[in-house]
C-alpha positions in Angstrom: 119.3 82.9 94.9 116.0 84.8 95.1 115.9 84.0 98.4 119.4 85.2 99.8 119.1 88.4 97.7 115.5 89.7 98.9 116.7 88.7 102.5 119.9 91.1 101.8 118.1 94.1 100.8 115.4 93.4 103.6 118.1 94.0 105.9 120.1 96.6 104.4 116.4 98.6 103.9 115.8 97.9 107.7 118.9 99.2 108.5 119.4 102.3 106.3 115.5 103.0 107.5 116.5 102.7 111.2 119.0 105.0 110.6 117.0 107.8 108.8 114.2 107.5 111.2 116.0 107.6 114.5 119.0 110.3 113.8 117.4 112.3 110.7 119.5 115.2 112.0 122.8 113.3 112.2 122.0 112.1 108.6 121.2 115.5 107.4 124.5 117.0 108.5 126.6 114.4 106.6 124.6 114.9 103.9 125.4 118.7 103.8 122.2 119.9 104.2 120.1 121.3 106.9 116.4 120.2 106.3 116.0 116.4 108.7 112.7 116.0 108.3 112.9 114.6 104.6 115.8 111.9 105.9 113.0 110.7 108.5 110.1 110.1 106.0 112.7 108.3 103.8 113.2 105.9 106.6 109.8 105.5 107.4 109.1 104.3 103.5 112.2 102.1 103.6 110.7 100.6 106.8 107.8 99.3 105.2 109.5 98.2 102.2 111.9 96.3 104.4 108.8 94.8 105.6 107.7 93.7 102.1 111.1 92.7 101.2 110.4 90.2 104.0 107.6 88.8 103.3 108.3 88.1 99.8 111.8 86.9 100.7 109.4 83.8 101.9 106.5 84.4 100.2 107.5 84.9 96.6 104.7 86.1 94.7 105.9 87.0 91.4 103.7 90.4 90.8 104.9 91.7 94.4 109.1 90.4 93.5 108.6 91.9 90.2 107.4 95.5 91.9 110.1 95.1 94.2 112.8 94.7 91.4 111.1 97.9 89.7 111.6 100.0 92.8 114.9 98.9 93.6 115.7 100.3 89.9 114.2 103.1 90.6 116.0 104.2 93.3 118.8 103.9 91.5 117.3 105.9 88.9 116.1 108.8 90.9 119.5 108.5 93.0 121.7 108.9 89.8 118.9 112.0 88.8 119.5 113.6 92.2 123.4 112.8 92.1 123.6 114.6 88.5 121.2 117.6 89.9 121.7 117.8 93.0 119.1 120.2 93.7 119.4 120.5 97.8 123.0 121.1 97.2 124.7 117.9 99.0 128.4 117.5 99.9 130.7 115.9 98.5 130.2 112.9 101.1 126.4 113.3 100.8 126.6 112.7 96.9 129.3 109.6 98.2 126.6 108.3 100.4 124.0 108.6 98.1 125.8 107.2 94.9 127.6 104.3 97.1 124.0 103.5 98.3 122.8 102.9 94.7 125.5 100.9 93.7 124.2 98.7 96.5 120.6 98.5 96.0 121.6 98.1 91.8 123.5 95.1 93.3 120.3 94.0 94.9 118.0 94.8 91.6 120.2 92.4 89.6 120.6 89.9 91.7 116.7 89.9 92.1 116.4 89.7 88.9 118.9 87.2 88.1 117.1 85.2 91.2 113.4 86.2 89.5 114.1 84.4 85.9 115.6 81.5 87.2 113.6 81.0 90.6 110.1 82.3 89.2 110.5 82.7 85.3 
């Protein structure tokens, strides 16, 4: 369970980093907003995470799953902040994106977790 879940978000960071790092300007503009260069460091982060994600899909050290867990949560912590906010003024399909994106890595902090206890705990 651990397993398929850390594996899941490895890919889904991978790909969402990808994205932000090759077309920050396509992202930009259907997020409403006009400054790229923020949607490119973004991806560069979740590039490395994706990497860590990775590795501990296999390697499962339980400090480095736990952190992972944690920063999942907070995304979706500082996504709900920034949805609520919304200090750079995103559209409508920006906040979308955003909150849709969330629900996804929320998925992937439970299931961790779920996977951590049972797996690890």
């Amino acid at each position: 369970m651990l397993s398929f879940f850390l594996r899941a978000n490895a890919a889904f960071s991978m790909t969402t980093g990808l994205i932000l790092t090759i077309a920050p300007s396509m992202t930009a503009s259907w997020m409403g907003v006009q400054e790229a260069i923020w949607f490119r460091v973004v991806g560069i982060g979740l590039l490395a995470f994706s990497f860590l994600v990775a590795w501990q899909s296999n390697a499962q050290i339980p400090r480095w799953v736990s952190a992972i867990i944690q920063m999942d949560f907070a995304w979706v912590l500082g996504s709900l902040m920034l949805g609520i906010f919304n200090p750079w003024g995103f559209s409508g399909l920006g906040l979308w994106t955003m909150g849709g994106t969330a629900v996804i890595v929320l998925g992937f902090g439970i299931g961790q977790w779920l996977g951590f206890k049972r797996d690890l705990g």
